[in-house]
N, C-alpha and C positions, 0 to 999 in steps of 0.2 A: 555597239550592240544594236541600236537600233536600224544601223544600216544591214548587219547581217539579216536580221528579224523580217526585213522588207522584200530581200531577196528570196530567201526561203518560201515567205504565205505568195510572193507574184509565182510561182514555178511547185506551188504545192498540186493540187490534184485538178491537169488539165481534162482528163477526163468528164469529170462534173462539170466542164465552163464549156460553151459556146465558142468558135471558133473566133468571134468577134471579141466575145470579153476576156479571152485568154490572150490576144493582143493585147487588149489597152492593159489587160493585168501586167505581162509582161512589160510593156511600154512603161507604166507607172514605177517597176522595180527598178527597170536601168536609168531613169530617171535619178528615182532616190538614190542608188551605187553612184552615180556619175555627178550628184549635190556633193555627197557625203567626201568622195575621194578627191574634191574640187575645195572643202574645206579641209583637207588634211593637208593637201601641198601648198596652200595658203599660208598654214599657219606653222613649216617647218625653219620658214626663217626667223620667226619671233620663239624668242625664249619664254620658256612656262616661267609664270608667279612662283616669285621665293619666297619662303614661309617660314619662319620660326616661330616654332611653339612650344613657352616656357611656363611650368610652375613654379609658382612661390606662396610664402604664406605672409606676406605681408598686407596688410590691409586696414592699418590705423593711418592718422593722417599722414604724420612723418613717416611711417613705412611707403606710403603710397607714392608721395614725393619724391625719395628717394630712389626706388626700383625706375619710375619715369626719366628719372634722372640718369639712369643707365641706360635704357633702353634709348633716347633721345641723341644722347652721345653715338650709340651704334649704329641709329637712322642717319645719322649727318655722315658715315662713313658710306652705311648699304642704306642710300633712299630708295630703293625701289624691292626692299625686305616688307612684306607686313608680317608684324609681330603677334601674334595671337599671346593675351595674357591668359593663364588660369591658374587665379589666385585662390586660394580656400583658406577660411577663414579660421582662426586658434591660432594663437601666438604659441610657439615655439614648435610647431608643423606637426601635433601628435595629428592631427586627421588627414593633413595633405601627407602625412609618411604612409596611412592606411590608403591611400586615394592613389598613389603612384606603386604601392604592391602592389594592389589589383591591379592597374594600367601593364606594371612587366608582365605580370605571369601569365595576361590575355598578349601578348608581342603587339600590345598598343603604346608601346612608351613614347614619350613626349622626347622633343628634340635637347631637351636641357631643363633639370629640375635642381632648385634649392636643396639643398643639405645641412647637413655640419657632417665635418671631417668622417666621421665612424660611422654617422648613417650609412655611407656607401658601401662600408665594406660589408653585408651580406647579397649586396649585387655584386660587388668582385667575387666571394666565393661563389658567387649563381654563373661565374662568366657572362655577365648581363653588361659588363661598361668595356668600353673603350678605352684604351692607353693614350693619352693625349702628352706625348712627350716632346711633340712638337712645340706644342703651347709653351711649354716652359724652357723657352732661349738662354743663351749663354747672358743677354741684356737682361732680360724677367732675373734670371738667376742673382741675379749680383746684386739685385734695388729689391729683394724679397727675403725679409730675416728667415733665419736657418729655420727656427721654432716654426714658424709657420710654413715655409717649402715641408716641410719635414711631418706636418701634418696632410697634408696633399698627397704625401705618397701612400701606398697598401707594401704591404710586407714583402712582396716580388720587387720591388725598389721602382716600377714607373709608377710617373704622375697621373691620375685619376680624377683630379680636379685645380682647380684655379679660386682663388678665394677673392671676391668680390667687396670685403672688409672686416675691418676687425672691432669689436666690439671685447671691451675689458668686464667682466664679469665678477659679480660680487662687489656690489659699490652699495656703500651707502648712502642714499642721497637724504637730504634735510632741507627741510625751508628754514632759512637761517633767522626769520624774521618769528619765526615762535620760537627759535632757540633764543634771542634777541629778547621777547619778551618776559622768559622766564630764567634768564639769567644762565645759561645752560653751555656749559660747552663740550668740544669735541672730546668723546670719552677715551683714553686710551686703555682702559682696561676692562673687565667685566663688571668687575663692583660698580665701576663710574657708570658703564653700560646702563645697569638694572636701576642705579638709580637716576638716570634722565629719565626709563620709562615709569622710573614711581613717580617721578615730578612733575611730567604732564599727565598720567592716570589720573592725579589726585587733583589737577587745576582739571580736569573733564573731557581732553586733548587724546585721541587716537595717539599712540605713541608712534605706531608701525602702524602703516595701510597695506591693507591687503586684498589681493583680488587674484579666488585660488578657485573660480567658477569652473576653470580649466584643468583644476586640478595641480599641473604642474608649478605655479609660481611658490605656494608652500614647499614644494619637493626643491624649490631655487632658495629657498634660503637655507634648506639643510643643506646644500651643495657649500654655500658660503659658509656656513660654520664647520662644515668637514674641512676647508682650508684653514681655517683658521686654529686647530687644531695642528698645525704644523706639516711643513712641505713632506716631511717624511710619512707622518700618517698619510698625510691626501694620497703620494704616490703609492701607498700600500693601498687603499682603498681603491683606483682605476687600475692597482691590479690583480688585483682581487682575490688577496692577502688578510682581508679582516673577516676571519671565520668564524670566531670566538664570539659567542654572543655575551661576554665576562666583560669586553674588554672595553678597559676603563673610558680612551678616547669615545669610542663609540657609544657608549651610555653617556659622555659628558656631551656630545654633542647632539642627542637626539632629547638629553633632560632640558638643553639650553634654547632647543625646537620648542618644544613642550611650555617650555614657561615663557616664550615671545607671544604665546598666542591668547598669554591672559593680556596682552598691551596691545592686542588688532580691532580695526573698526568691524563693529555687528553685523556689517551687513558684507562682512568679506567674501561670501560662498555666493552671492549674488553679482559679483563683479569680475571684470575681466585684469588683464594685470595693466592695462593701460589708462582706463578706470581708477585703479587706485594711484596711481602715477600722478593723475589730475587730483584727487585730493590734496597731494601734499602740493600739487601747484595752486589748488585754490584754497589753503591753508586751511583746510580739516582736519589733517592728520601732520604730522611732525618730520616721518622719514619712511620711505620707501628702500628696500634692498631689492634690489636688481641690477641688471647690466647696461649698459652703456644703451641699451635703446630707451630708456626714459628718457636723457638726455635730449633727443630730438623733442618728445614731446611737453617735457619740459620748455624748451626753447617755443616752440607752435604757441604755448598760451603765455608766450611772453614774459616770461622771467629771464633773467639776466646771473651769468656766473661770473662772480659771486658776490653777489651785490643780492641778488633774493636766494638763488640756493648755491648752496654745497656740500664738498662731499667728504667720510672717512671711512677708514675700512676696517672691518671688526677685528678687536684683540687680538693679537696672534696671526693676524695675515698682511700687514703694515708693508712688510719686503715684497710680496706675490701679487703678479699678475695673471690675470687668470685671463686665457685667450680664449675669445670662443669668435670663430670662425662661419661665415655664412658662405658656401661655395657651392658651385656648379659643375656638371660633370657630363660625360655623353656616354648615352645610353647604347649600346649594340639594337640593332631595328629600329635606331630612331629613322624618321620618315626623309629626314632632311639633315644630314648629316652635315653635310658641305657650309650650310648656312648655320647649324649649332655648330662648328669647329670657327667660323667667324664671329659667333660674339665669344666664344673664351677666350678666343685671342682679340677680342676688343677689351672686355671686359676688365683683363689685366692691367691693361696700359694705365700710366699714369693719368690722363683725365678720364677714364673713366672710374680709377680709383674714388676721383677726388670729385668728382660730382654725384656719386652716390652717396659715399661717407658725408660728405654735409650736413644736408638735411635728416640725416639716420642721425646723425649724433656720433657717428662712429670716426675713427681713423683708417685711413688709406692702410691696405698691405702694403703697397708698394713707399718704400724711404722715399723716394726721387720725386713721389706727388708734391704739387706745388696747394702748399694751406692758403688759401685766399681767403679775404675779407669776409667770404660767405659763413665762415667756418670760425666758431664759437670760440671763445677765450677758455672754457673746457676744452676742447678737442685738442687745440696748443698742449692745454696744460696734461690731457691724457698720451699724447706723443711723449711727451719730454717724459715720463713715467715710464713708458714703455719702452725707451730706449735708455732707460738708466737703472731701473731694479734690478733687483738681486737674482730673484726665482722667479721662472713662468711655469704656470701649468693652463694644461690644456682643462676647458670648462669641460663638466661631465659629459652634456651630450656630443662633444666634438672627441673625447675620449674614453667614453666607454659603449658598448652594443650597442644598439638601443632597444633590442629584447631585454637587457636589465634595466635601462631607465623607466620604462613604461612599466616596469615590474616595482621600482624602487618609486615612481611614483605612488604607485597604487599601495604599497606599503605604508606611507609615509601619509596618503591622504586616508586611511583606515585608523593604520594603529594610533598615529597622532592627533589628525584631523579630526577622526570623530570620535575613538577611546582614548585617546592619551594615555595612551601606555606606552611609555619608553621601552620600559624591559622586553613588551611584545615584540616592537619595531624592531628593536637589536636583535631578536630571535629569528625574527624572518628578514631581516636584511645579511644577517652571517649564513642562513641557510641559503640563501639566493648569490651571494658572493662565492660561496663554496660550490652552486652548481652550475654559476656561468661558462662557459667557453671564454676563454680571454685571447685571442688571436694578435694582441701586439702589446708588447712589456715597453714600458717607459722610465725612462729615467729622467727624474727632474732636479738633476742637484743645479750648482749655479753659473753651468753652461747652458741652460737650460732644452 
C-alpha cells in the first residue's frame, strides 16, 4: 500500500509543480517502486511466519501446566510455529463459549478452539467447521475407545474433533485425614451420605466446599446426582425425555441439590471451583464433587493418593463413568489452516496425550499412551476404572446443547441457589427439556 500511495502523489497534478520538482517528484516515486519491488523479490525465497492461534479456558495452576505441556510437545515437532494462546478465564468455558460466537459470526475465528464434544455442534449446523477425517487414521482409530471416537463425530458421521483428554466426572473427592478424625467412612448410600454431612456440620467442618461464583459448579453437582439416579434416567435426561415436572427422579434429585447446600461453606458464592478444591486440600472443608480436574490441583498443593485424599462416588452411580471430554476442532476461515490441521494431528498422538493428562489430573484418550512416573497413583487408578466399568455416559456439557446447559444452569443457580425451591426447578427444567432441540439420541446401556 504504501508503495502504491507513492506512485500515485509522485505523478498527481504535474501541472501545479515546476518542471524541476516534477522530476525530483518523479525521481523520488521510481525510487520508492524500485526499494519496495527490490524488497518483495528478496523475500520470495523465505517462507512467512506460522501461526497458530488457539483458545482455551484453562487458567488455574494445573490447567496452565498442562495446555504448556501440549503446546511444548508440538513446538519440538513445528519449532519454528509461534503459538499465540488466548486463554479466558471461567472454568468450564461459559465466557470463552460467548467469546468464540462472537469471533465466528464476525469470520474472525481462531485456528483451533477448546470445546466439549456438543459445544460444536451448533457450528456444524452453522457449516462453520471442517471435517478433519484425516486426523483420525486407521492407527488413532484402534488406541481411541469407541465411547469417545464416538463422541467426536456430528450426526453426518465425520470427525469434527480430536480429544486432547479425558477427565471422569462426578467424583467425589475427600480429605481422608478429617474423615480419619472423625471416625467417618466411605458412605455407600444416602442415609450414610446425610449423615457424614451431620457429623462434620455438628463438629463445625464444611462438609461439601463449594465454589459456584461461576455459577456452574452448583449446576455440576446436579449433574452427579442426575447420574446417580440411574443410567437409565441420566440417558432419558440428555435426551430430553424428562417433561413431567411430577416426576419422581427429578424431584428426588433436585430435593437432594437442595439439602447439600445446608452442608456448603458461607462463603461459596464468593469463590471459584478451584477455590474450593483448595479448601478440602487445606483441610477446611471435607469433600468436594467434581471432575477429575481437582485432581491436578489437588496434587499442585501437595497431597498424596491416597494417603491424604480420596475418592467415592455417590449412591447410585458406583458402575458409571461419566466421560467428559476437552477437544479441539477447525474452524472454516480459520486464518491458518495448514498449521491448525498440525497440532490435531499432533495433539492426538500418544505423548502428546500423555503430557497434557499429567499435570491436568486427567487420563490420556489414547489406550497406547505410556503412564510414566509423572502421572499420579490416582490417574493409574482412574484408567483401570475406566477400562473396566459397567456404564459410561457422556458428562452433560459434552452431551447435551449448550443452549440448554447455560439455560439448566441458570435454572438451577435461581430456583435452588437462591429460592430453594425444588418444585420450581423441576417445573422450569421439564419446560426447558420439552423445548430443546435434541439433534443426537444416545444410548448408554453397557456397551456403552
Amino acid at each position: 500500500m504504501g508503495c502504491t500511495h507513492a506512485l500515485s502523489w509522485a505523478e498527481g497534478s504535474p501541472v501545479a509543480l515546476g518542471k524541476e520538482e516534477r522530476m525530483k517528484k518523479i525521481a523520488v516515486g521510481v525510487f520508492l517502486a524500485l526499494f519496495c519491488w527490490g524488497l518483495a523479490v528478496a523475500g520470495l525465497g523465505q517462507e512467512k511466519p506460522s501461526i497458530l492461534e488457539i483458545y482455551h479456558w484453562w487458567t488455574s495452576g494445573s490447567e496452565k501446566a498442562a495446555i504448556e505441556a501440549a503446546i511444548d510437545v508440538f513446538l519440538s515437532q513445528y519449532p519454528d510455529v509461534t503459538v499465540i494462546q488466548s486463554p479466558v478465564a471461567g472454568g468450564g468455558g461459559i465466557t470463552m463459549r460467548q467469546v468464540i460466537h462472537t469471533l465466528m459470526l464476525a469470520g474472525e475465528a481462531p485456528d483451533s478452539f477448546q470445546s466439549y464434544p456438543f459445544g460444536l455442534v451448533p457450528y456444524w449446523q452453522a457449516g462453520m467447521l471442517q471435517p478433519i477425517d484425516e486426523v483420525w487414521t486407521e492407527e488413532v482409530r484402534a488406541n481411541i475407545p469407541d465411547v469417545v471416537e464416538d463422541m467426536c463425530k456430528m450426526p453426518d458421521g465425520h470427525y469434527y474433533a480430536v480429544p486432547l483428554g479425558i477427565q471422569q466426572a462426578g467424583v467425589v473427592f475427600y480429605n481422608k485425614h478429617i474423615f480419619e478424625k472423625y471416625g467417618l467412612q466411605e458412605p455407600r448410600t444416602w442415609e450414610e451420605f446425610w449423615q457424614v454431612c451431620a457429623t462434620l456440620k455438628a463438629n463445625g467442618v464444611d462438609a461439601i466446599a463449594l465454589g459456584d461464583r461461576n455459577a456452574w459448579p452448583l449446576t455440576y453437582i446436579f449433574r452427579t446426582i442426575t447420574a446417580s439416579e440411574g443410567i437409565e434416567y441420566y440417558e432419558d435426561f440428555i435426551n430430553g425425555k424428562i417433561t413431567d415436572p411430577s416426576d419422581a427422579r427429578l424431584l428426588d434429585s433436585l430435593d437432594k441439590l437442595n439439602r447439600m447446600l445446608d452442608y456448603v461453606n458461607s462463603d461459596h458464592a464468593a469463590l471459584t471451583w478451584d477455590q474450593a478444591v483448595a479448601l478440602v486440600a487445606k483441610g477446611e472443608a471435607a469433600m468436594n464433587i467434581m471432575g477429575e480436574c481437582a485432581v491436578g490441583e489437588l496434587l499442585i498443593a501437595g497431597l498424596d493418593y491416597p494417603e491424604d485424599f480420596d475418592v467415592f462416588y455417590l449412591p447410585g452411580a458406583e458402575d458409571i463413568y461419566g466421560v467428559s471430554l476437552d477437544v479441539f476442532g477447525l474452524p472454516k476461515g480459520a486464518k491458518h489452516p495448514d498449521t491448525a490441521l498440525k497440532w490435531l494431528q499432533t495433539i492426538v498422538t500418544p505423548e502428546a496425550q500423555a503430557a497434557f493428562a499429567a499435570p491436568k489430573g486427567f487420563i490420556p484418550a489414547r489406550t497406547d499412551a505410556v503412564l510414566g512416573p509423572e502421572f499420579s497413583d490416582y490417574q493409574r487408578a482412574s484408567m483401570e476404572r475406566f477400562q473396566t466399568v459397567r456404564y459410561f455416559r457422556p458428562g452433560m456439557w459434552s452431551g447435551t446443547p449448550p443452549a440448554f446447559m447455560t439455560q439448566l444452569t441458570d435454572i438451577i443457580s435461581d430456583k435452588i441457589g437462591l429460592q430453594r425451591d425444588p418444585a420450581a426447578a423441576a417445573a422450569a427444567i421439564a419446560e426447558l427439556q420439552a423445548s430443546t432441540e435434541w439433534p443426537i439420541t444416545w444410548d448408554l446401556g453397557p456397551e456403552g
